[in-house]
BAFI-3210 file (N, C-alpha, C; in Angstrom, 3 decimals, decimal comma, padded with zeros to 6 digits):
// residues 215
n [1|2|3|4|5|6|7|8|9|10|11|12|13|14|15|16|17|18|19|20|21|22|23|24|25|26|27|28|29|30|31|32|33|34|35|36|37|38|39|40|41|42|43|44|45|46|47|48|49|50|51|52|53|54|55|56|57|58|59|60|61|62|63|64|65|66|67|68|69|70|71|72|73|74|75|76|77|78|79|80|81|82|83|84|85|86|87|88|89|90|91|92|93|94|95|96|97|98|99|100|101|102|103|104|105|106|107|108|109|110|111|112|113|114|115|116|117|118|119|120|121|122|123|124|125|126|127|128|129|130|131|132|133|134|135|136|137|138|139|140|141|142|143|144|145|146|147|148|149|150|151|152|153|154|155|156|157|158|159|160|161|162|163|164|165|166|167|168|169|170|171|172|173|174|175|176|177|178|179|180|181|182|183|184|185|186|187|188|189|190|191|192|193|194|195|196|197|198|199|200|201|202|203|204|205|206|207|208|209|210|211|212|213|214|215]
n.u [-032,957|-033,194|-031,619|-029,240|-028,681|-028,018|-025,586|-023,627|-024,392|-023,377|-021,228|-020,145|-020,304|-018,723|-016,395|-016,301|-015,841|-013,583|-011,697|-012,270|-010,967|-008,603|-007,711|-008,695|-007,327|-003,920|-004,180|-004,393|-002,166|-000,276|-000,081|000,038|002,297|004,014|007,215|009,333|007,956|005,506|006,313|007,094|004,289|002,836|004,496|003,941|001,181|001,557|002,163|000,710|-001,907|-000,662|-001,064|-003,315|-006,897|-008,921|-007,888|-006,078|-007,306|-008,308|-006,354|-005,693|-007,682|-007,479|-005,999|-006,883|-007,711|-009,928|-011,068|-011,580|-013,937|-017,499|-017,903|-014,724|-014,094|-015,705|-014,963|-011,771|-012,342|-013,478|-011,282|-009,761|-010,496|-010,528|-008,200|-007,710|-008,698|-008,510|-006,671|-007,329|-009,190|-007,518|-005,617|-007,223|-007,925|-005,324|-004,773|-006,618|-005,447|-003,355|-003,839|-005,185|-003,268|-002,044|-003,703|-005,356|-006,687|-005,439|-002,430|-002,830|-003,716|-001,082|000,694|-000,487|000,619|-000,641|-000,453|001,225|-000,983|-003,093|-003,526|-004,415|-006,250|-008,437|-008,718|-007,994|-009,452|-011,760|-012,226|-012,355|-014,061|-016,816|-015,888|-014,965|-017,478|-018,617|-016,886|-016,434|-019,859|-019,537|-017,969|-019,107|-020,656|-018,460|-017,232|-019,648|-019,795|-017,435|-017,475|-019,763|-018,714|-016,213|-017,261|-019,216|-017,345|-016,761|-014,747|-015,000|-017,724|-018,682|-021,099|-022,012|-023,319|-024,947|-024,970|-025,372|-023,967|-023,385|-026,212|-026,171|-024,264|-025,478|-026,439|-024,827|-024,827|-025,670|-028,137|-029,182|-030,222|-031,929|-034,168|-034,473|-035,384|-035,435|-033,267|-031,344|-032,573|-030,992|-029,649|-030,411|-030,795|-028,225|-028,171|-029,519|-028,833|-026,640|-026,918|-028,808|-026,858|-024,733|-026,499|-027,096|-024,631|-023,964|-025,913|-025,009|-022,198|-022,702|-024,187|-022,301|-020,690|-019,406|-019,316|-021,473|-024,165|-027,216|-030,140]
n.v [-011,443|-013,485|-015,932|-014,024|-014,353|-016,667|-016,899|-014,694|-015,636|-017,970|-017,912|-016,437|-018,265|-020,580|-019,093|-018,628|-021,076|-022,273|-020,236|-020,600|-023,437|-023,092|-020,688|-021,953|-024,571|-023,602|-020,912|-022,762|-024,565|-022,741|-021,567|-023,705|-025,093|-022,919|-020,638|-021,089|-021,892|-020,500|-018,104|-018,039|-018,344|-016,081|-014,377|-013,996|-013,920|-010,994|-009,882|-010,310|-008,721|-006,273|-004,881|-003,049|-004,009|-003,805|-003,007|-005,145|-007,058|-006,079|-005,960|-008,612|-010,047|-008,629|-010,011|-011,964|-013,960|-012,924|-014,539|-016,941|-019,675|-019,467|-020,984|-021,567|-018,655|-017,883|-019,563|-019,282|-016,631|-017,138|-018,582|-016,682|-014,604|-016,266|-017,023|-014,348|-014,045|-015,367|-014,446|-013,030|-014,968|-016,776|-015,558|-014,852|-017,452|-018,415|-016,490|-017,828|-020,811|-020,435|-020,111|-022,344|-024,685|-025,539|-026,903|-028,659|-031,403|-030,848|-031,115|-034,100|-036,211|-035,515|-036,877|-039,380|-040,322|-039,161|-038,245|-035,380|-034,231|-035,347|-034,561|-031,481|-032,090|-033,761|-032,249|-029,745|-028,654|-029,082|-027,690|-024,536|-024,819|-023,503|-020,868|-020,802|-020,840|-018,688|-016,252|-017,189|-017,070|-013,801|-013,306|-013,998|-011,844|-010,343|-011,205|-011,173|-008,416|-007,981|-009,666|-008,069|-005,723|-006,363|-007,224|-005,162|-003,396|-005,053|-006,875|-008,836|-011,766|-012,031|-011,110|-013,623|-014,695|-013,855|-011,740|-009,920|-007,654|-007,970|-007,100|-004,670|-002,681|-001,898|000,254|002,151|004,667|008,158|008,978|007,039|005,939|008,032|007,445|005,140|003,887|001,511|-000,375|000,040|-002,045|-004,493|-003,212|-003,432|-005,813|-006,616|-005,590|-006,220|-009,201|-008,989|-007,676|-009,626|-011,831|-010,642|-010,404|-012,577|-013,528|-012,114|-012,756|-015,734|-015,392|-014,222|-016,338|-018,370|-017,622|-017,526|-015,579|-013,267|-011,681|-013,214|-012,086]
n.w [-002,381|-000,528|-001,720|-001,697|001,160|001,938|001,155|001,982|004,832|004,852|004,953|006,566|008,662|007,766|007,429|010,393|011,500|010,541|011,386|014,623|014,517|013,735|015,530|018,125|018,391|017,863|019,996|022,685|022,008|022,632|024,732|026,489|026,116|025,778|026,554|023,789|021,760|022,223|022,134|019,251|018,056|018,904|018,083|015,431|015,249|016,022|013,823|012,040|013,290|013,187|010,480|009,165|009,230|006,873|004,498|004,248|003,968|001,697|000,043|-000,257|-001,234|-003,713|-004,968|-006,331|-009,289|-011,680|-013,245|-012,532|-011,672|-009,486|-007,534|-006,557|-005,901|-004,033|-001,648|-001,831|-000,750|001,792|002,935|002,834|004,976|007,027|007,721|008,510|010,845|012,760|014,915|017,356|018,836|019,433|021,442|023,756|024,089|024,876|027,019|028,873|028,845|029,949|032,661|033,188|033,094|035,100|036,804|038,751|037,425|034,452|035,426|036,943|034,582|033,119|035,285|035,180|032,524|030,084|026,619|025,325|022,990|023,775|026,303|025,301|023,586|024,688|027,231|027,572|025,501|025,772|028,309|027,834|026,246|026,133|025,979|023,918|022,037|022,638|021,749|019,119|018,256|018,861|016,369|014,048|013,240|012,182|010,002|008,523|008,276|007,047|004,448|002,989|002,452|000,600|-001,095|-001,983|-003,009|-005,223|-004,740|-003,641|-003,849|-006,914|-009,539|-011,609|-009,510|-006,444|-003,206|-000,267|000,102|-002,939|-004,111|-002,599|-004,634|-006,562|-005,621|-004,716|-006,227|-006,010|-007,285|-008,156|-005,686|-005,018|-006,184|-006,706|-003,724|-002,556|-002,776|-001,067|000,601|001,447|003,188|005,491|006,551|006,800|009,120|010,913|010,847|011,980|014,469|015,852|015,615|017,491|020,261|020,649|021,437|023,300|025,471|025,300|026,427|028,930|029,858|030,642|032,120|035,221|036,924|036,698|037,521|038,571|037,016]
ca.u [-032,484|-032,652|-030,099|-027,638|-028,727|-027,236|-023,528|-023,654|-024,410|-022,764|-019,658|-019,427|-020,349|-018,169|-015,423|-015,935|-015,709|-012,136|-011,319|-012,396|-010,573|-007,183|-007,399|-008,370|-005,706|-003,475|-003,716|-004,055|-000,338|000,782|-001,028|000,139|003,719|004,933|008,788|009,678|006,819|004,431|006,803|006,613|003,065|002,673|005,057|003,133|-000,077|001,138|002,278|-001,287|-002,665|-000,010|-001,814|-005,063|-007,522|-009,541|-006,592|-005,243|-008,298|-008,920|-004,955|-005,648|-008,991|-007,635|-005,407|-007,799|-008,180|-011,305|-012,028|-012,064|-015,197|-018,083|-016,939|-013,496|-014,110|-016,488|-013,633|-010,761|-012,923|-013,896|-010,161|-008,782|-011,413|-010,944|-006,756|-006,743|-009,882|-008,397|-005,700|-007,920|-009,656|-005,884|-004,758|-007,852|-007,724|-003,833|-004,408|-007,486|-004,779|-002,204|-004,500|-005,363|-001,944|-001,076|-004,366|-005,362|-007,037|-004,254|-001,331|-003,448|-003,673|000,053|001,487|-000,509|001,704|-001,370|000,862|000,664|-001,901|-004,359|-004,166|-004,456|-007,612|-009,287|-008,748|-007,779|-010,140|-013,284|-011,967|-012,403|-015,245|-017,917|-015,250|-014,844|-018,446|-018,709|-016,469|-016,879|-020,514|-019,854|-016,815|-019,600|-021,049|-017,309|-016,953|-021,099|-019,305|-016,258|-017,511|-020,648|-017,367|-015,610|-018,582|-019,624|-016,323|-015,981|-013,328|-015,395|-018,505|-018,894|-022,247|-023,937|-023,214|-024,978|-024,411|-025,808|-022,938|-023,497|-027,057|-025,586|-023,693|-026,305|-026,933|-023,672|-024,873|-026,551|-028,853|-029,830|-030,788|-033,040|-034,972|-034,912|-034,730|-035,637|-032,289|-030,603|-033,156|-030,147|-028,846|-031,777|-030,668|-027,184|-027,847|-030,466|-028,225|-025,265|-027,420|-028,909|-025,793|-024,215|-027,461|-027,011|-023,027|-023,642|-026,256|-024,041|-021,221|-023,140|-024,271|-021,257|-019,564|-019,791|-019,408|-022,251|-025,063|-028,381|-031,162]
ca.v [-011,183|-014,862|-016,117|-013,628|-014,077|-017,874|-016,968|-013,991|-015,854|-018,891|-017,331|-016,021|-019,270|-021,298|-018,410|-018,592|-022,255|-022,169|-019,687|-021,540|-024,284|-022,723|-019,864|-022,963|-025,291|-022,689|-020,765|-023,603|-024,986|-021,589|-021,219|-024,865|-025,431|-021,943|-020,807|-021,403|-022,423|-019,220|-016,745|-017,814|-018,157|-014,890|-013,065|-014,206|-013,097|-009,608|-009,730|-010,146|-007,648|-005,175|-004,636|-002,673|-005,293|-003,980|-002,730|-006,317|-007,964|-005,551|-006,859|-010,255|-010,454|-008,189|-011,028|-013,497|-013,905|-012,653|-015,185|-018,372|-020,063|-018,774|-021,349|-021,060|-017,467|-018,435|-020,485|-018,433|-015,340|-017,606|-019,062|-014,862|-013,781|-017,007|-016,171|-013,338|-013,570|-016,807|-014,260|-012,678|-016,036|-017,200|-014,815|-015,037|-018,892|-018,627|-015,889|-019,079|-021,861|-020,306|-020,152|-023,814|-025,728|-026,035|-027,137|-030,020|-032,281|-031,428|-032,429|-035,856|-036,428|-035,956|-037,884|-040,994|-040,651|-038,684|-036,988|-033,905|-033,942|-035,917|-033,660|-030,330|-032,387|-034,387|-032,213|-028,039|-027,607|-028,777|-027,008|-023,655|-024,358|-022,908|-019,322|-020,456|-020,584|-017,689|-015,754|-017,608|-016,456|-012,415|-012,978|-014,122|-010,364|-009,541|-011,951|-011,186|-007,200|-008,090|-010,308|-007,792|-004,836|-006,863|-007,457|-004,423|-003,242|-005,448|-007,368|-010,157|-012,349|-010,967|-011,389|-013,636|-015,048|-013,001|-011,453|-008,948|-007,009|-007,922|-006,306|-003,053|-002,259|-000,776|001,339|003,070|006,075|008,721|009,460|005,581|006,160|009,099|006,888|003,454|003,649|000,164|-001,031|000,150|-003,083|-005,573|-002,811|-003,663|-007,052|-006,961|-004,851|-006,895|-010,477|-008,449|-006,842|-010,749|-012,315|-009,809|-010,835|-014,342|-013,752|-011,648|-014,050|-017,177|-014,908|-014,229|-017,560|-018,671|-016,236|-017,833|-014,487|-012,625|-011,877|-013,704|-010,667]
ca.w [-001,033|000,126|-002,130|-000,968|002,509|001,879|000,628|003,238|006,224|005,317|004,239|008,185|009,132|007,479|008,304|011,495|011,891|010,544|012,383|015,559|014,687|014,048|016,919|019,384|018,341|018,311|021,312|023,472|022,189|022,781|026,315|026,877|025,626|026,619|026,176|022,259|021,095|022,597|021,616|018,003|017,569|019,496|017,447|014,068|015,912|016,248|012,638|011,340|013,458|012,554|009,096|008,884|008,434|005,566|003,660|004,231|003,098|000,164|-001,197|-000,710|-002,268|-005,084|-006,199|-006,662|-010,237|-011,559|-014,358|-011,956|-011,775|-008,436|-005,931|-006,201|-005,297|-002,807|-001,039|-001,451|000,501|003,134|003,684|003,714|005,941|008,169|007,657|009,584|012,036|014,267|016,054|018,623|019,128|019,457|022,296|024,255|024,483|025,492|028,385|029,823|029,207|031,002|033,962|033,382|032,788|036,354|037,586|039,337|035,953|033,897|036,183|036,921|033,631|033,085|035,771|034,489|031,277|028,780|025,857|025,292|022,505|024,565|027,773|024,684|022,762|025,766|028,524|027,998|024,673|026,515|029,186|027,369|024,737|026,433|025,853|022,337|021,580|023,175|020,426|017,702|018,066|018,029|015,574|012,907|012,073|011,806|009,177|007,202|007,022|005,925|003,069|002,354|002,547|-000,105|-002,428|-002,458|-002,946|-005,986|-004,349|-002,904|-004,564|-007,927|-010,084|-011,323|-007,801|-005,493|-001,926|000,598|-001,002|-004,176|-004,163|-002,393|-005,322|-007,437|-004,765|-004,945|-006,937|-004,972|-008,101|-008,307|-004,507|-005,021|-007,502|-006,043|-002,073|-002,203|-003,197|000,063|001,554|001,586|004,352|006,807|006,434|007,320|009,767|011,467|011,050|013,002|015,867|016,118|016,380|018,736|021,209|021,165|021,658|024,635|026,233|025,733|027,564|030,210|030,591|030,420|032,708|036,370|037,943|036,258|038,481|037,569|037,103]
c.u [-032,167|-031,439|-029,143|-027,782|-027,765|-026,031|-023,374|-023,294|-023,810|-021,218|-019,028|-019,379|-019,455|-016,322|-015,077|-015,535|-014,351|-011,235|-011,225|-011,308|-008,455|-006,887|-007,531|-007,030|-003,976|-002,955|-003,693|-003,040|000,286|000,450|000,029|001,392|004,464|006,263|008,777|008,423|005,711|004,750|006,589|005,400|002,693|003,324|004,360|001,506|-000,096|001,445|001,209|-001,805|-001,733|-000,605|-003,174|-006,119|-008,048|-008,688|-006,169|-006,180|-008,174|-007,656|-005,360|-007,035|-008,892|-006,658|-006,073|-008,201|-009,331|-011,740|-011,791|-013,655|-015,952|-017,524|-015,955|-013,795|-014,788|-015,475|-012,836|-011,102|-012,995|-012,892|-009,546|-009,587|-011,063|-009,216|-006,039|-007,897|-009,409|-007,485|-006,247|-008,370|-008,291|-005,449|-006,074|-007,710|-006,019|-003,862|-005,267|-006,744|-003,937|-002,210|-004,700|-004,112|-001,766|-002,310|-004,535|-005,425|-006,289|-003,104|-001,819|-003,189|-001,838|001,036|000,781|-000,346|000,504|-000,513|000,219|-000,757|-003,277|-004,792|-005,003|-005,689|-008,789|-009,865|-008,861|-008,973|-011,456|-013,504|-012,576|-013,162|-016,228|-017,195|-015,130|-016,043|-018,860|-018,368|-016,571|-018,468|-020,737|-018,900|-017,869|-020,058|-020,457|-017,351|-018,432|-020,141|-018,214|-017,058|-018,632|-019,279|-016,778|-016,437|-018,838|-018,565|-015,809|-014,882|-013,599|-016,553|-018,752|-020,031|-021,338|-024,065|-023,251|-024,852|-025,412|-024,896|-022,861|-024,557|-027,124|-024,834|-024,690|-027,137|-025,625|-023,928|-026,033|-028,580|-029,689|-030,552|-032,078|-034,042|-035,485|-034,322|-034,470|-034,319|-031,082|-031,415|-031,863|-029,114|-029,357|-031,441|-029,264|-027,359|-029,021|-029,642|-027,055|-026,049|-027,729|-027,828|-025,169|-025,180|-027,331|-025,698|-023,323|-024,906|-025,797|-023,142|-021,714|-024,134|-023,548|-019,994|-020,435|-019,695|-020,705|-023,376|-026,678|-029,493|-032,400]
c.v [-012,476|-015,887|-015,530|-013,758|-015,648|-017,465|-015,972|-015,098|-017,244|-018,722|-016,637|-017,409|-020,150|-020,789|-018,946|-019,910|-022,408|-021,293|-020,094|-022,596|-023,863|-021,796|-020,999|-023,810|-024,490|-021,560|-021,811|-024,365|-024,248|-021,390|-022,613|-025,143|-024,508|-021,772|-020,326|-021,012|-021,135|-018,418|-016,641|-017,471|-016,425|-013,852|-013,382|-013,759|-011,822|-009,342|-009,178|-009,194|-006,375|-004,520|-004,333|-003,505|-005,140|-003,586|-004,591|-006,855|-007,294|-006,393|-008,028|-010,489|-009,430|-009,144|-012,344|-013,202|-013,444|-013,392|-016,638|-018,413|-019,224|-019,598|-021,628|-019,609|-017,607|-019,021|-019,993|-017,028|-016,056|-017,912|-017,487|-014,503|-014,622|-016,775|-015,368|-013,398|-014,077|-015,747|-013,748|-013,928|-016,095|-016,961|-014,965|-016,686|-019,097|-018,456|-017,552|-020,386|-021,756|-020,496|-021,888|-025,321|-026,223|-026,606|-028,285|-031,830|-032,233|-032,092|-034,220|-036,476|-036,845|-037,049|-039,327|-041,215|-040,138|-038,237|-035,537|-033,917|-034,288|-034,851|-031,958|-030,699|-032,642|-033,337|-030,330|-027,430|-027,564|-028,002|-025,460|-023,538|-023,411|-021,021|-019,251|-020,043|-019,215|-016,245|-016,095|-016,978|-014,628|-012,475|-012,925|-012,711|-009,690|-010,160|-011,781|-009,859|-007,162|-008,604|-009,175|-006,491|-005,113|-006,739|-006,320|-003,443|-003,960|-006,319|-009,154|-010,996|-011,553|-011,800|-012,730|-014,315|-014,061|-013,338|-010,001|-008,014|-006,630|-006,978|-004,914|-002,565|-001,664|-000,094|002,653|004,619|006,761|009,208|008,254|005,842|006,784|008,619|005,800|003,436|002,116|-000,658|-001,079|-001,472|-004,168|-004,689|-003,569|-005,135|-007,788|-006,557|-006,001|-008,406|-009,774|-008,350|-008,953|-011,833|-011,742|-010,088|-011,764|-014,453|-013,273|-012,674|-015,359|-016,677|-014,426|-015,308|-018,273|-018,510|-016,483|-016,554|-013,309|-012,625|-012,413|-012,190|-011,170]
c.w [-000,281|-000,365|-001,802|000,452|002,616|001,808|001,453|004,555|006,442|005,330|005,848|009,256|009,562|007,866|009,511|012,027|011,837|011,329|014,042|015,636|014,704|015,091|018,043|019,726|019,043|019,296|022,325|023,325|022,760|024,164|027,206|027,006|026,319|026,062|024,130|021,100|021,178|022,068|019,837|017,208|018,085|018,474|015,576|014,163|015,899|014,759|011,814|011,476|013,128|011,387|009,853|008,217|007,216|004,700|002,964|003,275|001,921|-000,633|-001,212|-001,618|-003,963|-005,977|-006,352|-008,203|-011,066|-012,770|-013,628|-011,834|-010,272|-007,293|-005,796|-005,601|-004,335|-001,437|-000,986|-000,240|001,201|003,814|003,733|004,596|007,226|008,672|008,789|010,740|012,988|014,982|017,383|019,522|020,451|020,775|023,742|024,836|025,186|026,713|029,677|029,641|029,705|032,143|034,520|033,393|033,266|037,177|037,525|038,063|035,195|034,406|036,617|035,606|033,014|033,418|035,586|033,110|029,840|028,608|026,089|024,054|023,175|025,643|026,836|024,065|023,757|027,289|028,634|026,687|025,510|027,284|029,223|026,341|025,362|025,854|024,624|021,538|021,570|021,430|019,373|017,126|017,834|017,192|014,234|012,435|011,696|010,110|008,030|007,032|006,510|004,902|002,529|001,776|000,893|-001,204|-003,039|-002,810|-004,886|-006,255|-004,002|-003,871|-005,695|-008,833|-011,304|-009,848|-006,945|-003,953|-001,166|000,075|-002,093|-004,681|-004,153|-003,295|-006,340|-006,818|-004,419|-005,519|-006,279|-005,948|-008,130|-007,125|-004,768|-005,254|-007,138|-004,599|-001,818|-002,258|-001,830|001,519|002,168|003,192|006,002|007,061|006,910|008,710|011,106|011,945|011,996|014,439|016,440|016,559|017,409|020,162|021,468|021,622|022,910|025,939|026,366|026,912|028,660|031,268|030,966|031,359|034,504|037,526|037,726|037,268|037,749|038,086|037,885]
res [x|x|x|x|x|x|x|x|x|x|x|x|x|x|x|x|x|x|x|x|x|x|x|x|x|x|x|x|x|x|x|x|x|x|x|x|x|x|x|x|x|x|x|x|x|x|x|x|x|x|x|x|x|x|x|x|x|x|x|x|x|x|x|x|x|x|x|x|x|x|x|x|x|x|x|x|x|x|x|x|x|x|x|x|x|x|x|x|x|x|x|x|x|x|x|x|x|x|x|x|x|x|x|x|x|x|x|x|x|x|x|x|x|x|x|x|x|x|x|x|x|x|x|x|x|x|x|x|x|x|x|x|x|x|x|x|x|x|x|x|x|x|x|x|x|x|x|x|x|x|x|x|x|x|x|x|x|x|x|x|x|x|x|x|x|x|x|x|x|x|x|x|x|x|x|x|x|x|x|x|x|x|x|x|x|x|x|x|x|x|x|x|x|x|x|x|x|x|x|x|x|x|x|x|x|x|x|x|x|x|x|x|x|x|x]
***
């Protein structure tokens, strides 16, 4: 159970980090730039979400070879999962740089000749981390049931490299059940790392969240 709790929980981790990093980047050009530049990323944003995510995932993780070595597969799930997760990020960070473009610290910044990457690195991400942390923290229990989804699915970590997933698969048969409840344990476990992250996501965002009333 603790070995798969590793490739589980880092596998949302490490997701989510990429994800972070391309939904931030990302919407804040598109938030920032505006015109040309918004509309494209925007219209490749709705692309993504057009597709049913687990559908999507199941194709892409069914062409992953299945006689590469464990961390190639390890690595390829973490870059499809991280793939399609950054667009919400993405759109969220756009609507809070649209708000911010015209305000006081960026125009300063401008008219004493910062480029544009400086005022977009130095000045609009900090601006908006506290909102990234924010999501990045409940995106991660998106990212443990996708990969446990996948696994157990067959699609995602496959033995002898185990998974929270991986485990749940010889629980598949209702007859195995009857026999060995114990095997459904790896549920209690996802289910427990989700509810946990979802708590800490909604107490950052409401620490976070200058209009919230303190209790």
């Amino acid at each position: 159970m603790f070995y798969g709790a590793r490739v589980s929980l880092t596998i949302g981790l490490v997701g989510v980090l990429v994800s972070i990093i391309l939904g931030s980047v990302l919407g804040v050009v598109s938030g920032y730039f505006g015109g040309g530049v918004d509309e494209l990323i925007q219209r490749m944003i709705e692309i993504l979400r057009a597709f049913p995510q687990i559908p999507l995932w199941m194709a892409l993780s069914a062409a992953i070879p299945p006689d590469i070595d464990q961390l190639r597969t390890y690595f390829m799930i973490t870059l499809i999962l991280s793939f399609l997760g950054w667009t919400s990020l993405a759109r969220q960070i756009r609507g809070r740089v649209l708000s911010l473009r015209n305000e006081e610290f960026v125009l300063s910044a401008r008219l004493m000749g910062a480029s544009h990457t400086r005022v977009i690195f130095r000045h609009l991400i900090p601006a908006v981390l506290g909102h990234i942390i924010v999501i990045g923290t409940i995106a991660i229990p998106q990212m443990i049931l996708a990969e446990s989804s996948l696994s157990f699915l067959n699609l995602g970590i496959r033995p002898p490299m185990t998974s929270w997933g991986v485990l749940l698969q010889d629980g598949r048969s209702l007859t195995t059940l009857y026999y060995y409840q114990w095997l459904l344990i790896p549920a209690s476990f996802i289910i427990l790392a989700v509810l946990c992250f979802n708590f800490l996501g909604d107490g950052l965002r409401d620490a976070v969240d200058p209009y919230s009333k303190p209790n």
